[in-house]
C-alpha positions as CSV (number, residue, x, y, z in Angstrom):
1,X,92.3,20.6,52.9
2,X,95.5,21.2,52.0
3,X,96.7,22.9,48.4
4,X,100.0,22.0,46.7
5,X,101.6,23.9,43.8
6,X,104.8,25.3,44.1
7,X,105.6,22.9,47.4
8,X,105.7,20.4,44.7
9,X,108.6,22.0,43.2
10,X,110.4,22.7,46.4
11,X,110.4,19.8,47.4
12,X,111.5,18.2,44.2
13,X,114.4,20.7,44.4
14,X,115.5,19.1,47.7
15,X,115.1,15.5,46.7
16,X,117.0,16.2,43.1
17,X,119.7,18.2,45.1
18,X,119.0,21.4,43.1
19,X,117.8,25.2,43.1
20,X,114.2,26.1,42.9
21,X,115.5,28.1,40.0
22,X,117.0,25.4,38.2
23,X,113.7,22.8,38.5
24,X,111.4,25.9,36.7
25,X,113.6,27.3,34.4
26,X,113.7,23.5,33.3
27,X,110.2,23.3,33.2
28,X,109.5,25.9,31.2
29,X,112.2,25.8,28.9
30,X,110.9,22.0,27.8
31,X,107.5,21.9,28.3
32,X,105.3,19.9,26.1
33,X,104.0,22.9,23.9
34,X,104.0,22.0,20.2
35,X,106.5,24.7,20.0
36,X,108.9,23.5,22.1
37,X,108.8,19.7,20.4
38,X,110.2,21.3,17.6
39,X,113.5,22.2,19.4
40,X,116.2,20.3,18.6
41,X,116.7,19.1,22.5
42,X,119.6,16.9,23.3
43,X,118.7,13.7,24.6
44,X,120.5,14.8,28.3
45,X,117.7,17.7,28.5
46,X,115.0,15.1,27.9
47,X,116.6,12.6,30.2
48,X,116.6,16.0,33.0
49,X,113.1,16.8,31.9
50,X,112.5,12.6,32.6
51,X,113.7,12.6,36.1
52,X,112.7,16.2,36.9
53,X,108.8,14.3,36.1
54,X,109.5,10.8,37.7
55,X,111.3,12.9,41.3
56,X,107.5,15.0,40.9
57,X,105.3,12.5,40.3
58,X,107.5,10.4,43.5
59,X,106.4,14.0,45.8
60,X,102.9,14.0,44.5
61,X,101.9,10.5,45.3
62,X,103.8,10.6,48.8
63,X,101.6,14.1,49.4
64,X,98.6,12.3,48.4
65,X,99.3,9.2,50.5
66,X,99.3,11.3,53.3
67,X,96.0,13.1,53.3
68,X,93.7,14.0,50.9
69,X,94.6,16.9,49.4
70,X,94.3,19.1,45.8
71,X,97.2,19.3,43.4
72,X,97.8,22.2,41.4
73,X,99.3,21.0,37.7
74,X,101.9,18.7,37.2
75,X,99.9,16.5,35.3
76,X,98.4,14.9,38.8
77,X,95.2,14.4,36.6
78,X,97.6,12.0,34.6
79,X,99.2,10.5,37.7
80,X,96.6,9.2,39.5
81,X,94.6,8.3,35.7
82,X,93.9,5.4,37.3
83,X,92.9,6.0,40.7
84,X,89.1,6.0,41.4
85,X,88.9,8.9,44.4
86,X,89.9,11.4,42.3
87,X,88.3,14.4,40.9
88,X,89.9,16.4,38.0
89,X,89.3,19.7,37.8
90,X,90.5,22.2,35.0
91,X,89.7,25.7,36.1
92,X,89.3,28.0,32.7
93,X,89.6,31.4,31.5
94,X,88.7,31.9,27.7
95,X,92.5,32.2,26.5
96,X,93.3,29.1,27.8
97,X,91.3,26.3,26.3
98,X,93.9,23.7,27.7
99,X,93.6,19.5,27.5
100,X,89.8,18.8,28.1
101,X,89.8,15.4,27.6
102,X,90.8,14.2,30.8
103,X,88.9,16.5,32.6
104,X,85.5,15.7,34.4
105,X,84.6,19.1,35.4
106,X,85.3,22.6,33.8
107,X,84.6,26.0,35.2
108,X,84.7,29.3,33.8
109,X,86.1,31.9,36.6
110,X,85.7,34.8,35.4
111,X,81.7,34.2,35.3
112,X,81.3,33.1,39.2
113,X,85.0,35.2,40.4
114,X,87.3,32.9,42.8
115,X,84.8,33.5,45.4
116,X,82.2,31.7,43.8
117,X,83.8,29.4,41.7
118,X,85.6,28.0,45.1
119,X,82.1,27.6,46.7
120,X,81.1,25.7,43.5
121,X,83.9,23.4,43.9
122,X,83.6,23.0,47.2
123,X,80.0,21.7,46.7
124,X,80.8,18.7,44.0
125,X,83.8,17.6,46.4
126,X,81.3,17.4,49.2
127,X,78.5,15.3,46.5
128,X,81.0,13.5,45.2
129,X,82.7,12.1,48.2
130,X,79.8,12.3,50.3
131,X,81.6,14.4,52.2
């Protein structure tokens, strides 16, 4: 199955017409931390940070359409909200309680190791898609 993390930014970069660079320094220079909602942004980095989303959310449903495939971040688990073959999963380590309400399984790595935890997941994709 194929994996897609930073393909998604790539290729965002070539549909946007812009460096790699410029697509994450964007990213993480206006992500939605509560920190960085209390910078005064002017509204042409939040229209940038708008179509940066709407060019990536455009790549991950065309990678999705054509096979099925995992998605690394970019809020996929809010992109495809509303699809029913999907499974969200929100891999964990202790410092990083993240956004658990819109996620149906959560694993702790560092209790099975990447190993494991891979052969975990790899066993609820297989149950739940029957597989």
């Amino acid at each position: 199955m194929s994996c897609y993390g930073r393909d998604i930014v790539e290729a965002t970069s070539k549909k946007m017409n812009l460096p790699v660079s410029k697509i994450s320094e964007h990213e993480e220079t206006y992500s939605t931390s509560l920190f960085s909602m209390l910078l005064p942004l002017g509204s042409d980095s939040i229209a940038k940070q708008d179509e940066i989303y709407n060019v990536q959310k455009e790549v991950i449903r065309e990678m999705a359409e054509k096979e099925s495939c995992i998605i690394v971040g970019r809020c996929a688990d809010y992109i495809f909200r509303d699809h029913r073959n999907v499974l969200n999963i929100y891999i964990y380590a202790k410092y990083a309680p993240g956004d658990l309400d819109s996620k149906q399984i959560m694993i702790d790595s560092s209790m099975l190791g990447v190993k494991g935890t891979a052969e975990v997941l790899a066993e609820i994709v297989q149950r739940r898609f029957g597989l």
